[in-house]
C-alpha positions as MATLAB code, in Angstrom:
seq = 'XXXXXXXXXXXXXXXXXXXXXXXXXXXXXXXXXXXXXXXXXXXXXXXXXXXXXXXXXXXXXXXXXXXXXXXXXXXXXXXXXXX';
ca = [
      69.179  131.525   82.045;
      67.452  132.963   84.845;
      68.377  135.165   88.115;
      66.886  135.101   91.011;
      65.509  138.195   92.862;
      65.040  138.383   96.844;
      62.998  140.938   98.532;
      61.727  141.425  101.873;
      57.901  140.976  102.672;
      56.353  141.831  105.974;
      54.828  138.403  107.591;
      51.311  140.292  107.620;
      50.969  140.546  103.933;
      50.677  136.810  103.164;
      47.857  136.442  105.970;
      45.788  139.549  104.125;
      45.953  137.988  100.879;
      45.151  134.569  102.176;
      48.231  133.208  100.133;
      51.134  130.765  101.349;
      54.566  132.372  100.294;
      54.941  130.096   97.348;
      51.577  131.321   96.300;
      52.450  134.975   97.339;
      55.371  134.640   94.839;
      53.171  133.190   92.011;
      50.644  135.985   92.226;
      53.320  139.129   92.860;
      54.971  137.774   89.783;
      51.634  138.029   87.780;
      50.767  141.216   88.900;
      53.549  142.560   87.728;
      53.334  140.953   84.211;
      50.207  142.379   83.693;
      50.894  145.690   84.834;
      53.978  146.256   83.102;
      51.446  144.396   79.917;
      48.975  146.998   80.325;
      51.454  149.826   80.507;
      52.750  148.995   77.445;
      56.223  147.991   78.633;
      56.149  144.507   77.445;
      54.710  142.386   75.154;
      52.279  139.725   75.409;
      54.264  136.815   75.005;
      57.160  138.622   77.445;
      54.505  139.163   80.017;
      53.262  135.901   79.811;
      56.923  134.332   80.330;
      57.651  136.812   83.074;
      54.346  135.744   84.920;
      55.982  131.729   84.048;
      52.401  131.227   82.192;
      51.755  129.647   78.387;
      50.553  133.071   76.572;
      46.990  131.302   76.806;
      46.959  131.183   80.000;
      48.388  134.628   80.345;
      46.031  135.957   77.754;
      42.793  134.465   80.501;
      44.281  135.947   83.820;
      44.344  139.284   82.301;
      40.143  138.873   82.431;
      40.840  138.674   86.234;
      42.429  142.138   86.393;
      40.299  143.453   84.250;
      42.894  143.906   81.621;
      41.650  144.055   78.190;
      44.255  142.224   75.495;
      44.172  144.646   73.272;
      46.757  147.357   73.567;
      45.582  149.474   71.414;
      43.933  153.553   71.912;
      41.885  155.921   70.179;
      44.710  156.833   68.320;
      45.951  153.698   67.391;
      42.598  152.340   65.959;
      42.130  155.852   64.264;
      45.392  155.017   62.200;
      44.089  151.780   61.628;
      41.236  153.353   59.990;
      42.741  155.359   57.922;
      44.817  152.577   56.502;
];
C-alpha cells in the first residue's frame, strides 16, 4: 500500500534546480531518504524504498551527497573494539 502526499511548491523552485516537476519529485523524495539515512532515523534498505531506489542504487547516490554508508561514530567503533 502506498499514500500519496501533496504539497505546495512555488513555480520558481523547479526553474532554480533546473528540474521538470516529475524530476523535482524524484529528487525531493531522495533528499529526504538520505537525510532522514544520515540522521539515523531509518535504515538503509527503508531509505532506499522511501527514495523508490534498489538499496544499490541507494547505497551510490549517497556518494552524491556526500553521505558516507556507514552509520557508525566514535563511539560505536570504540565498542566494536572492545568486543
Amino acid at each position: 500500500m502506498s499514500v500519496q502526499v501533496s504539497i505546495s511548491i512555488p513555480d520558481s523552485a523547479f526553474s532554480a534546480l533546473h528540474r521538470s516537476p516529475k524530476g523535482f519529485a524524484k529528487e525531493l523524495r531522495l533528499a529526504a531518504a538520505v537525510k532522514w539515512y544520515e540522521a539515523g532515523m531509518v535504515s538503509q534498505a527503508k531509505a532506499a524504498e522511501l527514495a523508490g531506489l534498489a538499496r544499490a542504487s541507494f547505497l551510490r547516490s549517497l556518494a552524491r551527497y556526500k553521505v558516507s554508508p556507514f552509520q557508525y561514530d566514535a563511539t560505536d567503533l570504540a565498542g566494536e573494539m572492545n568486543d
